[in-house]
C-alpha positions, 0 to 999 in steps of 0.5 A: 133344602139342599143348599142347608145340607151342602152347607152342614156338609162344609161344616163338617168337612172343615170341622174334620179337617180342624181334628186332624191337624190337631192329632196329627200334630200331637203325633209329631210332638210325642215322636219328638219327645220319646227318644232312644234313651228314654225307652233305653229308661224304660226297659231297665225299669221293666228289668229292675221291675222283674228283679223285684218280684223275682226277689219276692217270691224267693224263699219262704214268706218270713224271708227278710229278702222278701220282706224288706229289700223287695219291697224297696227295690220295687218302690224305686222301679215304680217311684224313681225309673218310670217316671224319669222314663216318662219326663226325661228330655234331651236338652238341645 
């Protein structure tokens, strides 16, 4: 009985071995990928973000201000920034 438990403890010594290099490879490919200028990307759009509700919230609920320039100035955070934030590339 104890040589079936030292061969299942090999297995899972391999086996979390195996899981390791994998995360740890995911790690190296994600710190090559996110550089300066993407996160530079990223804070202008949390910055165009606040600008879009900041100009929601000014005067009253009729405001076109806040009924129609907001509403595009948050679109173009969400739908253009972000993602060229998040798949913008450094050629090399």
């Amino acid at each position: 009985m104890t040589k079936i438990v030292s061969v299942d403890k090999k297995k899972k010594n391999k086996q979390t071995a195996g899981n390791k290099s994998k995360s740890i490879g995911a790690k190296v490919f994600f710190k090559d990928y996110w550089t300066k200028t993407n996160s530079i990307i990223l804070l202008t759009g949390f910055a165009v973000l606040i600008l879009g509700f900041y100009l929601m919230s000014f005067g009253p609920w009729d405001n076109p201000t806040s009924l129609t320039f907001s509403p595009i100035v948050l679109l173009i955070a969400y739908l253009v920034i972000f993602p060229v934030a998040i798949f913008y590339r450094h050629k090399k």
